[in-house]
C-alpha positions, 0 to 999 in steps of 0.5 A: 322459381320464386325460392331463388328469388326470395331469401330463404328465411323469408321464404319460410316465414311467408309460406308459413304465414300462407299456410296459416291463413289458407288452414284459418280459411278452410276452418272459418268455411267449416265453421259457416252456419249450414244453409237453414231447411226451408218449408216443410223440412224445416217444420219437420225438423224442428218438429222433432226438435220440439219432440226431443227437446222441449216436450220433456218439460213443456209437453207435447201439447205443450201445456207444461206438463211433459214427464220431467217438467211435472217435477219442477218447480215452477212448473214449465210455461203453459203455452196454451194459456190464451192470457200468457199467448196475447202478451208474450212477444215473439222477440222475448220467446225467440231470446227465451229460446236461445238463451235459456230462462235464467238469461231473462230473469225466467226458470233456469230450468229453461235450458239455452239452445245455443246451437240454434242461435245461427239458425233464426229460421229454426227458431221461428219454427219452434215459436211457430209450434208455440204459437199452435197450442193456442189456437189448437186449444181454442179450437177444443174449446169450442169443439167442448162447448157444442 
């Protein structure tokens, strides 16, 4: 009914723009962030992420001295340093994270996760995880004093 109604050359051109913007839609709605893990999945994951990531330099008990950070120079953060915990923000951490040390006058080494700039849950999980070592070293501490 409406190709009679509508010359044919603007017929075209409307359908191809109609078209464009419903294969924009549909490529705009794949490209949306995926909803973020709450609660234990979300400690989980970013746990693993910790794991694959992050421990290779900066450790599993994060004291810096993961298999690949013994061999750079600066050697990676100590994050169970009490001294470097009280004055480092989160917000610092949070931009450290996504954007790599170089972006804050840091290591390069210190690679950027960009991938996780959609994900401010995940982050603050991994700053979280941060956060722990800590309080788990204090609490070895006191453990080696008794």
């Amino acid at each position: 009914m409406l190709r009679a109604a509508v010359p044919k050359a603007r017929l075209g051109g409307a359908v191809l723009r109609g078209r464009l913007y419903c294969l924009l839609g549909v490529l705009w709605m794949g490209c949306a962030a995926e909803p973020e893990l709450e609660g234990a999945a979300l400690r989980a994951q970013a746990q693993e992420l910790w794991q694959t990531r992050c421990a290779t330099c900066h450790g599993l008990g994060g004291r810096g001295d993961g298999p690949t950070g013994r061999g750079l120079t600066p050697r990676p953060r100590d994050f169970t340093d009490a001294g470097w915990q009280a004055q480092a923000d989160d917000g610092r951490l949070r931009r450290v994270i996504v954007e790599g040390g170089a972006a804050l006058g840091l290591s390069a080494e210190m690679a950027a996760n960009v991938d996780l700039e959609q994900r401010p849950a995940m982050v603050g999980a991994l700053i979280e995880i941060v956060r722990g070592f800590a309080a788990r070293a204090a609490t070895q501490v006191g453990r080696d004093t008794k």
